[in-house]
VEXMIKOL-236976 format. One record per residue: x, y, z of N, C-alpha, C in turn; residue in one letter. Coordinates in pm, whole numbers, padded with zeros to 5 digits, always signed. Layout:
BEGIN
XYZXYZXYZa
...
END
This chain:
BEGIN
-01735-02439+00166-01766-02421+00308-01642-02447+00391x
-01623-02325+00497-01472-02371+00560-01556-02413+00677x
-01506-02550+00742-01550-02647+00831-01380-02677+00949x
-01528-02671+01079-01372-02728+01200-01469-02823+01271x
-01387-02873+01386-01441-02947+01468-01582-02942+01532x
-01650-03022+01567-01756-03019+01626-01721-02949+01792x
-01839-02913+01888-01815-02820+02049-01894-02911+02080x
-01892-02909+02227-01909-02925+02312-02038-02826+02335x
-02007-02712+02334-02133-02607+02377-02264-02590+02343x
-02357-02546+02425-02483-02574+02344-02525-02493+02182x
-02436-02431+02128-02479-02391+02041-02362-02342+01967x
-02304-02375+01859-02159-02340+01763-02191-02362+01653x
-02123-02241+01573-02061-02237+01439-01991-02285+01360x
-02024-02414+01298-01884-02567+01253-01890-02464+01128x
-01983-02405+01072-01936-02452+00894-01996-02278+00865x
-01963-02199+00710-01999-02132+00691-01901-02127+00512x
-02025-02051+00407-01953-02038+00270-02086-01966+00195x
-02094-01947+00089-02137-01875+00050-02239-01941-00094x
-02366-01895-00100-02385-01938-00231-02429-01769-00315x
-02333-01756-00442-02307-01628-00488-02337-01687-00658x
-02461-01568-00664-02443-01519-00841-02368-01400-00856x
-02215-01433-00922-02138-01346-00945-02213-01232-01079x
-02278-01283-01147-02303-01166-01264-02417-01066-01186x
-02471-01082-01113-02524-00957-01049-02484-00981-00880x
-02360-01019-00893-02316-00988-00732-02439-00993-00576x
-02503-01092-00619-02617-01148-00553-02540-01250-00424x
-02563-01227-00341-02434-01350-00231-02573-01360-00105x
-02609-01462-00133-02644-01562+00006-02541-01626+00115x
-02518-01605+00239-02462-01636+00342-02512-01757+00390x
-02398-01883+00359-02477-01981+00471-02398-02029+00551x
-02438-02067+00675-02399-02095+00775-02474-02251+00853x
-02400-02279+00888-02414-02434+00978-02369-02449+01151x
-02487-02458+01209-02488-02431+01362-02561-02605+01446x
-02399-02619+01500-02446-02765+01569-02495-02752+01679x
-02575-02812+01779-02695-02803+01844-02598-02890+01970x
-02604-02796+02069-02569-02890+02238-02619-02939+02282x
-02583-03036+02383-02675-03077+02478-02730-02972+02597x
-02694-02877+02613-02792-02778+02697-02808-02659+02640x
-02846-02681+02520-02859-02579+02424-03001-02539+02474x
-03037-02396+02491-03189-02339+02522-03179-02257+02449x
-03321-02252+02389-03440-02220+02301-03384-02072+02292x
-03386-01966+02396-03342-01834+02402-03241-01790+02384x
-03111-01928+02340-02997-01859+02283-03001-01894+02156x
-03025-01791+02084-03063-01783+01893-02908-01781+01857x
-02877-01828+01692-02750-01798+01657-02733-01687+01557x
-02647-01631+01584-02603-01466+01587-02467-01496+01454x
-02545-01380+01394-02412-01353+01266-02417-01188+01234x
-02255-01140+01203-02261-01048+01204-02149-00988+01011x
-02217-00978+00936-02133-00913+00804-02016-00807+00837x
-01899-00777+00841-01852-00657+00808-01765-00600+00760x
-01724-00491+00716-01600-00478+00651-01499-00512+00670x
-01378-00468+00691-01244-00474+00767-01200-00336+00819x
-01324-00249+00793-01288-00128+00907-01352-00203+01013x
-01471-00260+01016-01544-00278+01153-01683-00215+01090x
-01711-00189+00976-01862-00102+00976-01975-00287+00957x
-02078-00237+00983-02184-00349+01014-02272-00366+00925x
-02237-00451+00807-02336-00447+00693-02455-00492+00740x
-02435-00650+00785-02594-00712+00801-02580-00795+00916x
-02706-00808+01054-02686-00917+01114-02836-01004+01069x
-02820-01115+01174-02985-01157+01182-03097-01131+01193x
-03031-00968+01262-03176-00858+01320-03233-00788+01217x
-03130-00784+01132-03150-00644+00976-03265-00762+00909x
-03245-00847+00880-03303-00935+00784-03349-01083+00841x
-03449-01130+00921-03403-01245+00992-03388-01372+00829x
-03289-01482+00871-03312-01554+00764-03438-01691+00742x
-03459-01719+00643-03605-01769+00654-03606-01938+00792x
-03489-01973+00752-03494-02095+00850-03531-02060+00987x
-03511-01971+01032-03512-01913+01142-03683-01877+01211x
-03735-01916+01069-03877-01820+01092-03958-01976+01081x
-03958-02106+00964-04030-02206+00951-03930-02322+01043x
-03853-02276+01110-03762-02404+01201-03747-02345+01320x
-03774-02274+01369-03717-02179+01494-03637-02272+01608x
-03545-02155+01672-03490-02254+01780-03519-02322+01839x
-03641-02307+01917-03765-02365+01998-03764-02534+01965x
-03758-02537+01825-03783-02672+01787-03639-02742+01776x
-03517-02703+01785-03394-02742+01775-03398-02835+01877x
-03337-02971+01836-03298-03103+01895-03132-03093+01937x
-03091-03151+02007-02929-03185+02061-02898-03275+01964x
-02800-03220+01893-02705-03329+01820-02733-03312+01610x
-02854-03169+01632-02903-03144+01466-02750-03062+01446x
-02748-03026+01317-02680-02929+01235-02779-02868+01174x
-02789-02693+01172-02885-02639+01136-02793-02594+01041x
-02886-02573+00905-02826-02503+00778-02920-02367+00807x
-02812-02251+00778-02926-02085+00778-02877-02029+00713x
-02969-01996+00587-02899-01926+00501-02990-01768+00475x
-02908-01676+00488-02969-01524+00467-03002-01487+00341x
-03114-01380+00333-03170-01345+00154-03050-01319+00096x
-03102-01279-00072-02980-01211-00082-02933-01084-00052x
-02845-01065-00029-02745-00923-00016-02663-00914-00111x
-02641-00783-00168-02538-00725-00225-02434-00640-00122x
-02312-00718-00103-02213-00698-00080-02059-00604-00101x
-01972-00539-00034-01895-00475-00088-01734-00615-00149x
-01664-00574-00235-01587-00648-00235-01538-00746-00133x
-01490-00678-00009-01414-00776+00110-01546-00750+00212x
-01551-00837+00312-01625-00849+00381-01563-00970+00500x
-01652-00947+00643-01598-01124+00695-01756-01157+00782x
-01701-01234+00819-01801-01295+00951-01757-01311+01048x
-01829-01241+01150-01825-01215+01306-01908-01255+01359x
-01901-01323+01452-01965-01448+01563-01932-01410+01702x
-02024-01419+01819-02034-01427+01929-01908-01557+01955x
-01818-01476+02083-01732-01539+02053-01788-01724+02139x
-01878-01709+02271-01909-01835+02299-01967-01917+02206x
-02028-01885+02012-02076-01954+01911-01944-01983+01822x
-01823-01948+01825-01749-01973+01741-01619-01983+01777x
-01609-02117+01677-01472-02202+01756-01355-02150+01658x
-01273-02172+01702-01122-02113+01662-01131-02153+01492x
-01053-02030+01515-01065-02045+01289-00945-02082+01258x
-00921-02159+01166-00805-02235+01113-00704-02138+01022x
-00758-01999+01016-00644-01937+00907-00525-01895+00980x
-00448-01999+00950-00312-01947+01002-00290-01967+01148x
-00369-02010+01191-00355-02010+01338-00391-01893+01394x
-00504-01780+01356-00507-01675+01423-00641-01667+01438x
-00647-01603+01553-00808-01551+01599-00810-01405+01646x
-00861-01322+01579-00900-01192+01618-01034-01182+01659x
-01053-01139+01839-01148-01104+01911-01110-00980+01990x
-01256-00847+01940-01291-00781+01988-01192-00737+02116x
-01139-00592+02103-01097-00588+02258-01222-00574+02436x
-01344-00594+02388-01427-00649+02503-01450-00808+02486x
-01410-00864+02432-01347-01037+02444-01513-01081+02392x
-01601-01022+02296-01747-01076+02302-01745-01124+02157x
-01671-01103+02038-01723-01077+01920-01554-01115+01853x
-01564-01227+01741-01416-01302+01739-01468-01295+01564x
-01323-01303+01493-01349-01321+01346-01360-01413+01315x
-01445-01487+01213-01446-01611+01168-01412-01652+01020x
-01458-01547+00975-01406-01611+00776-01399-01432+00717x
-01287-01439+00612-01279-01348+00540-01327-01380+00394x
-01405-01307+00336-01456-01298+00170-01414-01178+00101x
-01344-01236-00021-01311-01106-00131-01373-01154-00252x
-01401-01091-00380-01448-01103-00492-01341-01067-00562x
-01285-01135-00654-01124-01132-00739-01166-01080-00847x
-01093-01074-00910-01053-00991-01054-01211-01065-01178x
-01165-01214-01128-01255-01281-01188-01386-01273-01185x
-01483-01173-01096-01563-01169-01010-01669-01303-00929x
-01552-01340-00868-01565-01518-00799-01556-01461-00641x
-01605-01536-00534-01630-01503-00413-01525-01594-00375x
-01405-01524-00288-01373-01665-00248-01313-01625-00108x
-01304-01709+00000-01262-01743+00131-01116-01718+00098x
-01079-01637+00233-00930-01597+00203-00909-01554+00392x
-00728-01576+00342-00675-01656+00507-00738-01499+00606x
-00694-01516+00699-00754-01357+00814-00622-01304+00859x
-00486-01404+00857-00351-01310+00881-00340-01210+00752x
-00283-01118+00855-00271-00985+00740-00185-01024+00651x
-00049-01077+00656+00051-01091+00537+00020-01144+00406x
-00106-01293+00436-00128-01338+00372-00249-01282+00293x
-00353-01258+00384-00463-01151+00308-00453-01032+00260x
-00304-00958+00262-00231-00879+00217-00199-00922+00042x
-00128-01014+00027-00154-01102-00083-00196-01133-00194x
-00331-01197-00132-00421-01244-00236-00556-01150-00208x
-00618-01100-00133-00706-00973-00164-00725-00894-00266x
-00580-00883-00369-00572-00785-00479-00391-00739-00451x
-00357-00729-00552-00234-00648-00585-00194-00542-00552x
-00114-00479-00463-00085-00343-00460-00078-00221-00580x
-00068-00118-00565-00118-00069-00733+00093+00000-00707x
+00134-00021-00617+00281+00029-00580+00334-00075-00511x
+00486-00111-00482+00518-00151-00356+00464-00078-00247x
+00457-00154-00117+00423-00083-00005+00521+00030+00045x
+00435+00123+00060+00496+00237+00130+00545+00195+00312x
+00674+00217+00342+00704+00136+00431+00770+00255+00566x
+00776+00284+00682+00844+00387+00787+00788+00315+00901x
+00918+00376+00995+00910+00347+01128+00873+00465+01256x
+00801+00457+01324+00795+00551+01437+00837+00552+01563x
+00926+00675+01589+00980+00671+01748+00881+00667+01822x
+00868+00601+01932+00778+00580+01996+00780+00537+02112x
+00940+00584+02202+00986+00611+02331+00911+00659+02419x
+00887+00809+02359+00800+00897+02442+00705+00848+02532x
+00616+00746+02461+00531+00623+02558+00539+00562+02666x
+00712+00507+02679+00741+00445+02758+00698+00328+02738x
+00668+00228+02616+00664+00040+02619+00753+00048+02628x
+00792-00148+02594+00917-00180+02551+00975-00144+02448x
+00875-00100+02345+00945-00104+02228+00990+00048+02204x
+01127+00069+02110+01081+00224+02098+01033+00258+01997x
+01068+00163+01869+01060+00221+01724+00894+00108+01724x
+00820+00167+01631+00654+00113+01547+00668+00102+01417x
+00711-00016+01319+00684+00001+01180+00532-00008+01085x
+00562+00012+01022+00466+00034+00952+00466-00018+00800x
+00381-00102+00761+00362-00114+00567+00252-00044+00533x
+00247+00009+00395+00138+00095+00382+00095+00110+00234x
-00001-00027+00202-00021-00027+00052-00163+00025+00029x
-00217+00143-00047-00332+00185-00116-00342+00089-00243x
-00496+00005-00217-00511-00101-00298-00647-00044-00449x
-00617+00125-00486-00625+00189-00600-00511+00301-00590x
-00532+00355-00688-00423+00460-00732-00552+00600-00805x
-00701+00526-00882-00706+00636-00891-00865+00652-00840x
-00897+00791-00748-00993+00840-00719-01118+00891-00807x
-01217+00912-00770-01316+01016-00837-01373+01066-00763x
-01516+01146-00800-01612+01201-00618-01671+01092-00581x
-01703+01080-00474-01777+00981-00440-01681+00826-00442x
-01579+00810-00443-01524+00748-00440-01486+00659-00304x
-01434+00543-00272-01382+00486-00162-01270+00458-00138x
-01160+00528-00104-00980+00489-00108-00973+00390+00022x
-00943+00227-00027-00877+00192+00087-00701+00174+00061x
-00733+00181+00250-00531+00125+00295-00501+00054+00351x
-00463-00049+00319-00418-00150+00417-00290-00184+00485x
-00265-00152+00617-00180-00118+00678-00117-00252+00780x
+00009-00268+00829+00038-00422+00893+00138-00315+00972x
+00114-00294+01103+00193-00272+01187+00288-00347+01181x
+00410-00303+01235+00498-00426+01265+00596-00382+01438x
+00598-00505+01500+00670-00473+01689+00559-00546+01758x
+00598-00590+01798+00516-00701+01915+00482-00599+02032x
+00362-00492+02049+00292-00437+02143+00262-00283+02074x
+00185-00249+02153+00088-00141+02118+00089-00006+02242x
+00160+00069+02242+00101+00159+02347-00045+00166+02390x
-00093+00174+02497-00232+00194+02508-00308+00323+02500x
-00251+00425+02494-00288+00564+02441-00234+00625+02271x
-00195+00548+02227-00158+00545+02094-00247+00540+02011x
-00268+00604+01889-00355+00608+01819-00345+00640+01687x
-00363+00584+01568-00341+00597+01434-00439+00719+01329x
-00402+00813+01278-00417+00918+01199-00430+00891+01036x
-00558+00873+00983-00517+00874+00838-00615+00980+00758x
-00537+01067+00680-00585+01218+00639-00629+01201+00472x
-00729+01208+00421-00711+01219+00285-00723+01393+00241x
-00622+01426+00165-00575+01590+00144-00605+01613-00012x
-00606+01727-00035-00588+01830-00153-00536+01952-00149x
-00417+01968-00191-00328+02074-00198-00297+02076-00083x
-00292+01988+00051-00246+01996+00163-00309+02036+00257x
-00466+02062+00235-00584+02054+00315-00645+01899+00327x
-00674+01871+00461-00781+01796+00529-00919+01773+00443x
-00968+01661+00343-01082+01647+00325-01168+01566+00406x
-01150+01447+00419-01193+01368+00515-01094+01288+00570x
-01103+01196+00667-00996+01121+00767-01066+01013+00819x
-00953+00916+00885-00986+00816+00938-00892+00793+01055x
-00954+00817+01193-00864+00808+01324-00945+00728+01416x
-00804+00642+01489-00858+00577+01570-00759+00434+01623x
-00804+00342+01682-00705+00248+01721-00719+00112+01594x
-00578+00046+01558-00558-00046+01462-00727-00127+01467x
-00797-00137+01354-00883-00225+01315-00881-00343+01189x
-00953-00446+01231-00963-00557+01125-01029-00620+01146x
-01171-00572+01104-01278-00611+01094-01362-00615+01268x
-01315-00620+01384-01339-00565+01534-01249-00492+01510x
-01233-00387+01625-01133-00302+01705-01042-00406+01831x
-00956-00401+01761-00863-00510+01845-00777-00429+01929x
-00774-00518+02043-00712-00457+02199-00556-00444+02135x
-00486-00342+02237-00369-00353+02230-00247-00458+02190x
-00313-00583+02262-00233-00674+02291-00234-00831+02152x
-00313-00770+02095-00326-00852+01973-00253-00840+01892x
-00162-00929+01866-00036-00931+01752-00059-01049+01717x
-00027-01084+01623+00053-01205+01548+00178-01179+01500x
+00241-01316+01489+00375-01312+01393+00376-01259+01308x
+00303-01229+01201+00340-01093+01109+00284-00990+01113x
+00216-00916+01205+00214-00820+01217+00043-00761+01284x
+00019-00648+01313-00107-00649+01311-00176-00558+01175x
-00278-00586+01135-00338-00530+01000-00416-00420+01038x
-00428-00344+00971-00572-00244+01033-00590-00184+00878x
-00731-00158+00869-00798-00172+00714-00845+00005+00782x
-00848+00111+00669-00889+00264+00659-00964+00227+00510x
-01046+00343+00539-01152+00361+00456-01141+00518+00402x
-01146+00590+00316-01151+00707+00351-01246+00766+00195x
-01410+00841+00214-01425+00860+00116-01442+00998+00044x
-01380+00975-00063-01395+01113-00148-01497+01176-00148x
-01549+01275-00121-01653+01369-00141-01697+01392-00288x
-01798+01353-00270-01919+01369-00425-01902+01493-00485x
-01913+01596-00396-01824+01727-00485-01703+01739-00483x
-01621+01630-00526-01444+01727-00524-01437+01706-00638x
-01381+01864-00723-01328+01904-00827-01244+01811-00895x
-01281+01802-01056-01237+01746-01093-01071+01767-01161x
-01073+01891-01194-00947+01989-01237-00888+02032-01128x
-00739+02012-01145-00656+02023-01107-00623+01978-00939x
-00522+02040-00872-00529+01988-00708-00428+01855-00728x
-00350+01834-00575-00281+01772-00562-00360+01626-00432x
-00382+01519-00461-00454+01446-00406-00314+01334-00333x
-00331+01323-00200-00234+01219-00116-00299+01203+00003x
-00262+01066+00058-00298+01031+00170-00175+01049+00286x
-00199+01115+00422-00110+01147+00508-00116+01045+00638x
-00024+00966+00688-00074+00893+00767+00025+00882+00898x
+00014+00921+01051+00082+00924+01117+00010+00841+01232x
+00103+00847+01414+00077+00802+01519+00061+00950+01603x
-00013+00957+01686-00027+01015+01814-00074+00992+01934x
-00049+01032+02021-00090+01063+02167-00182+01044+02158x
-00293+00988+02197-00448+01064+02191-00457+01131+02329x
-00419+01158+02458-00422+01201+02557-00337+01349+02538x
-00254+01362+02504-00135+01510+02518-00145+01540+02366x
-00196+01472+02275-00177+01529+02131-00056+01525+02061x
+00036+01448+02145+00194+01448+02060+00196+01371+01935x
+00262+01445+01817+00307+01347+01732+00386+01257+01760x
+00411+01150+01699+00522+01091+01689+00596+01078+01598x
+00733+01098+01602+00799+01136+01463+00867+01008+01399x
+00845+01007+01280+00897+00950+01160+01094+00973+01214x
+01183+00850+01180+01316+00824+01183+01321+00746+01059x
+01486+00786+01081+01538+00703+00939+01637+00604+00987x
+01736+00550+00946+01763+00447+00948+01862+00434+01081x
+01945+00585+01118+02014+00591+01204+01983+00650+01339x
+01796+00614+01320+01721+00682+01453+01712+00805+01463x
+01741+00904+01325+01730+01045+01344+01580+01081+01314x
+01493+01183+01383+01377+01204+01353+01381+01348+01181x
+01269+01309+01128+01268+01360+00994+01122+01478+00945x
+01003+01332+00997+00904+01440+00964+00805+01351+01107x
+00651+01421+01074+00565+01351+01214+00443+01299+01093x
+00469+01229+00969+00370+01178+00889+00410+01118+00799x
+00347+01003+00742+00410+00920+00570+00330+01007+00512x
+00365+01073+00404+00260+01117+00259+00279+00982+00142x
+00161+00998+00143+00137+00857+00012+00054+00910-00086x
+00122+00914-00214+00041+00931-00330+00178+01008-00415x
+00126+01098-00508-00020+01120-00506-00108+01071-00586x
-00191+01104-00588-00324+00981-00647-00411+01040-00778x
-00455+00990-00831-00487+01031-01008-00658+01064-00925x
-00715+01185-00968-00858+01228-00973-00907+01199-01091x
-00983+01162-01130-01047+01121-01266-01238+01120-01271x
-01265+01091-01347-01417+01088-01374-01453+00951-01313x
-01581+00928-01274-01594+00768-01225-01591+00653-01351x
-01583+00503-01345-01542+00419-01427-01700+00364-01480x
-01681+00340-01568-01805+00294-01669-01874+00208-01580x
-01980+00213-01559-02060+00105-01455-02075-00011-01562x
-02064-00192-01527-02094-00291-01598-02219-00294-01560x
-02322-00356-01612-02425-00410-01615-02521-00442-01495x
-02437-00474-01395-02502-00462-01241-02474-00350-01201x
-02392-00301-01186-02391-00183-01137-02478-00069-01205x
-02509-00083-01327-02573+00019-01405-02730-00003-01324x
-02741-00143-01304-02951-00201-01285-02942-00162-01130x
-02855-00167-01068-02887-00196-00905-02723-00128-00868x
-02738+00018-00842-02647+00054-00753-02561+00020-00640x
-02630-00084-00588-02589-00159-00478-02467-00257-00487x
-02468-00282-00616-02394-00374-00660-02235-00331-00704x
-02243-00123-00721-02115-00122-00787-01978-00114-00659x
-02010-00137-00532-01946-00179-00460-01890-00262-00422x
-01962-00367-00480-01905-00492-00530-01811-00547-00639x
-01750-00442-00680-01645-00465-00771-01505-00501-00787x
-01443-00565-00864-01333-00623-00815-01228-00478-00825x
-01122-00491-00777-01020-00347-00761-00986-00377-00932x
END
């Protein structure tokens, strides 16, 4: 259980960890909510599952959890610690917890807090399932959850973008760019995990990520840097900002032959301009990284959970 200080407020999030049967990837969520002194009955405590794109596995509403139903708020005293723990869920590998940001007090990883660019909805804990298939709490700065999340299957693919045209301060945008598989099938899920690098963000700027065959468009992922919320412009940390892509293979793509890469650039979202790729002496080159290319193959032998309960083969370690 990762644990911080006790609030002041009528209603906070001290504690949260997990109780997980790894052989069928079974994960109960529990959570610990200390009780204010003007804590009222009508403010319930709010949890939210989600990836690190931002998609919304589970809140309180999908499933309420049972404490909630034989303890209700109603009966909450000033000064309890409520334990609430959710059924089980089957989970994808990484996942975090997202909290209303007036329920949740500053998270200790690293010194960083990522909240929502409408200031309502703040990160609180990151979960991955390792090699070992063990659940474990892991930091929320990108460098470090870069890390230990899993191994790159390459060094990171690494470029910078001119990015004058904007008018910030900055001109050049770097970029790291590690795909944490190498090989696809149909139906498949390619993630990328990406760490901006430059202290600011244009505010019409917008990130492009293409998954191709033979240099056609299959599916994509566009939009502004995410990690786990959609974070405002102005959210940096010292190493960088992270933003997690998802991109999935189509259940019918051929298995023979074809050239499979991921294309990933910046644009305008207002005028549609690229922004071009430079090299070392600020000369512009191309307006995209190509990454790959990437092995198509048949899908991987399902283990034992995954064979009984589909739900589960998402839950697999990389």
């Amino acid at each position: 259980m990762a644990e911080v200080a006790l609030s002041a407020a009528p209603l906070t999030l001290v504690g949260a960890g997990v109780d997980d049967w790894p052989r069928w990837r079974e994960t109960k969520v529990v959570s610990y909510w200390r009780v204010g002194e003007n804590f009222d009955a009508a403010t319930r405590p709010w949890l939210e599952l989600r990836t690190p794109g931002g998609e919304r596995l589970y809140d309180f509403a999908v499933a309420t959890p049972p404490a909630l139903l034989w303890y209700p708020p109603a009966a909450w005293r000033s000064g309890e610690v409520i334990k609430v723990t959710t059924l089980a869920l089957h989970l994808p590998r990484v996942w975090g917890l997202v909290a209303p940001v007036g329920q949740a007090l500053p998270v200790q990883n690293d010194g960083a807090q990522y909240v929502d660019a409408a200031g309502q909805l703040a990160l609180v804990d990151i979960y991955a399932r390792g090699a070992d298939g063990i659940i474990q709490r892991r930091a929320a700065a990108g460098d470090s959850f870069t890390s230990t999340i899993a191994p790159p299957i390459d060094n990171a693919a690494t470029a910078d973008f001119d990015v004058s045209s904007l008018g910030g301060a900055n001109a050049r945008l770097g970029v790291q760019a590690r795909l944490l598989q190498k090989r696809i099938w149909p139906g498949a899920t390619l993630a990328l995990l990406l760490n901006w690098q430059e202290d600011g963000w244009p505010e019409e700027l917008t990130v492009f990520v293409h998954l191709r065959r033979n240099g056609d468009n299959v599916t994509q992922s566009d939009g502004p840097p995410r990690w786990f919320v959609e974070l405002p412009p102005s959210r940096w940390i010292e190493s960088g900002l992270p933003d997690w892509r998802q991109l999935a293979v189509p259940v019918d793509a051929p298995l023979d032959g074809g050239e499979w890469q991921v294309a990933l650039g910046l644009y305008n979202r207002i005028s549609g301009e690229r922004m071009s790729l430079v090299n070392t002496n600020g000369q512009p080159f191309a307006d995209e990284l190509i990454i790959g290319p990437l092995e198509m193959g048949s899908p991987p032998l399902p283990d034992q959970a995954c064979a009984l309960i589909a739900e589960t083969c998402d839950g697999r370690a990389w």
